[in-house]
C-alpha positions, 0 to 999 in steps of 0.5 A: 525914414518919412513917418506914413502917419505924421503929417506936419503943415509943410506946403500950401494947402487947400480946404474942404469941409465934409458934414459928418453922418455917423460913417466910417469916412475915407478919404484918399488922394491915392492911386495917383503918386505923381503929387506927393501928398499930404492930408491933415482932418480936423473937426471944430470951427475954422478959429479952434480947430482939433486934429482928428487924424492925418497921413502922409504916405498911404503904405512904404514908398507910396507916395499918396495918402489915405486916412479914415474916420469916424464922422458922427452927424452933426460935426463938420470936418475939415479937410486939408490937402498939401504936400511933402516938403514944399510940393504943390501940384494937381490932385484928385481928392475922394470921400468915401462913406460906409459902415463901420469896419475893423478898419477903426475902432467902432468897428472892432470886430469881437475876439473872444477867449480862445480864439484866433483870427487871421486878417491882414492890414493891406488895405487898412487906413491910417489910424490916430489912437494915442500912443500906447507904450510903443507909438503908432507907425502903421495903418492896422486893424481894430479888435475887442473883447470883454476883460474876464478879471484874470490875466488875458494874453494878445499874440501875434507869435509864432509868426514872424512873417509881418512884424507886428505891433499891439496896442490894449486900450480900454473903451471907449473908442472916443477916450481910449486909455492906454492899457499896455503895448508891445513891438516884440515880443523879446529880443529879436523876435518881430511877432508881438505880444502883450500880457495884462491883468483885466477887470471884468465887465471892461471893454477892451480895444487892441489895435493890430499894426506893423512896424514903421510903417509894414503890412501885412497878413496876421493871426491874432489870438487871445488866451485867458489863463484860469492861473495867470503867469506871473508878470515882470519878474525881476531879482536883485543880488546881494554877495549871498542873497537875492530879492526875488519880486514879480506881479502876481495876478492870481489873489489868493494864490500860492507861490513856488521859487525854484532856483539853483546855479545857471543852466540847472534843470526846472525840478532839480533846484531847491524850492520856496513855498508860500502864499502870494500877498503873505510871504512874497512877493517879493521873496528873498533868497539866502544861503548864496555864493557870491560871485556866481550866476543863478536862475530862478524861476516862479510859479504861482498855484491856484485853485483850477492849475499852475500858472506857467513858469515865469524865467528863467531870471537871472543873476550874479552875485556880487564878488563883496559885501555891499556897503553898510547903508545899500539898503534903506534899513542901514541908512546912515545918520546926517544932520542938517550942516553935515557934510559927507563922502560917499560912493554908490559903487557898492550900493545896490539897486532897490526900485520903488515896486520894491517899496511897496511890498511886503518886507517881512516873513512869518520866521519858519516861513520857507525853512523846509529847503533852505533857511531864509532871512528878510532883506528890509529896504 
């Protein structure tokens, strides 16, 4: 499958140079298909130049190209026009100069909290953001907004219509930082969305695409919970007991873990209290059986409401004790000249996030529900 927004150097080309004039610029060899072509922009001098953007395909089996920029005056862009393969042939180039649009990033039209818009990108050009944790594979559409300091929430979802992609960055438009990104939304599901902890004041851009190269129509909203739900939450199991860990991004919160056998009902399974950054995360869980699966779920509570629920997360003990050194706190001594045999069969997977976080509890701490025991790295 050809890549409509990669265009390696792979045929003879010629040159054209545009001076800039603080203007969107587009620039097409489209509608004409009859020579596939390719376009590469660059800004600098002939001996060191810098790529600004580039197309090959303008949309899935179009076999023109079409690719839009911001020209600040002053700057001189140079234009190469070749083609896919080795094609040479006959052209016709145009440059076309306006205002900026949402069709790039100086033109982001403002969303605010609460609000959705629907647009659609088929007749977006192409755009050359950086990667942001899924790469860019379609002409999209530029938004921002202001971070408010909480949790703040990019959908596409429920619609499936146009698989969708999202890409957060923070300003501005010409050194954009990678903030976080989504192709799906989970599993099988091709509207996208993103969730990050914002900080107030910032400038965000999200740029709305397609995948593998897709248009289409969208409508994008954003959320800003007053309790954001807690992030990347994951457990841990032990034979009887379960590190529990999530991101939380409501300081000053308090936290409440609801788990019981697979399947059970949200309000029927025991419970966990505790204030977040005090007691968890992350938070561990005792009193298991082993080989038996569980749901947790966790909720954080703030002044102004309850986050939504972050899970189910699920689990299986495991059938056996781990060995006496899974953990960093059972480590096993060796000197230098030793020489042992191990196996990682039995171990257990403790990842850095959890190296970071609190590994004791206040000793009554969650003794109303269930009795709870630290499990130190």
């Amino acid at each position: 499958m050809r890549h409509p927004l990669v265009a390696p150097i792979t045929a003879p080309g010629v040159w054209y140079v545009l001076a800039g004039s603080d203007e969107q610029v587009t620039v097409s060899t489209c509608p004409d298909e009859a020579y596939d072509t390719k376009l590469n922009v660059y800004r600098g001098s002939c001996g060191s130049l810098v790529c600004v953007a580039g197309n090959d395909d303008a949309g899935p089996e179009v076999y023109c190209s079409t690719v839009g920029f911001w020209a600040e005056a002053g700057t001189n862009y140079y234009i190469l026009v070749q083609g896919y393969g080795d094609e040479t042939g006959p052209f016709n180039l145009t440059i076309t100069c306006t205002e900026p649009t949402e069709d790039i990033c100086l033109g982001a039209l403002p969303i605010a909290c609460g609000e959705s818009i629907d647009g659609t990108t088929v007749e977006a050009g192409a755009d050359s953001a950086p990667f942001c944790e899924t790469p860019i594979t379609a002409p999209g559409l530029w938004y921002t907004f202001t971070g408010t300091g909480g949790q703040m929430v990019l959908s596409t979802c429920p619609d499936e219509t146009f698989d969708t992609k999202l890409n957060v960055y923070a300003g501005p438009c010409d050194a954009l930082t990678c903030i976080a990104g989504n192709d799906d939304a989970n599993g099988d599901v091709l509207c996208s969305t993103v969730t990050f902890n914002s900080t107030a004041g910032q400038a965000y851009y999200v740029l709305l695409q397609g995948y593998n190269g897709q248009t289409g129509a969208f409508t994008l909203s954003l959320t800003c919970p007053s309790c954001g739900t807690p992030t990347a939450p994951q457990a841990f199991p032990m034979d009887v007991s379960a590190m529990v860990t999530w991101v939380s991004p409501n300081p000053g919160s308090t936290f409440q873990i609801e788990y019981g056998e697979a399947g059970f009902a949200p309000g029927s399974g025991t419970v966990i209290n505790g204030s977040t950054g005090i007691d968890g995360p992350p938070v561990n869980i005792t009193g298991l059986n082993p080989s038996t699966a569980y749901d947790v779920y966790v909720t954080e509570l703030c002044a102004g409401g309850n986050s939504d629920a972050a899970g189910p997360i699920s689990f299986t003990t495991l059938a056996e004790p781990p060995a006496a050194n899974a953990l960093c706190s059972g480590a096993l001594p060796i000197a230098c000249g030793g020489d042992v045999n191990g196996d990682t069969s039995d171990g257990v997977f403790t990842p850095a996030l959890l190296a970071e976080a609190p590994t004791s509890l206040p000793p009554a701490f969650g003794t109303p529900s269930r009795a709870m025991a630290t499990m130190p790295l």
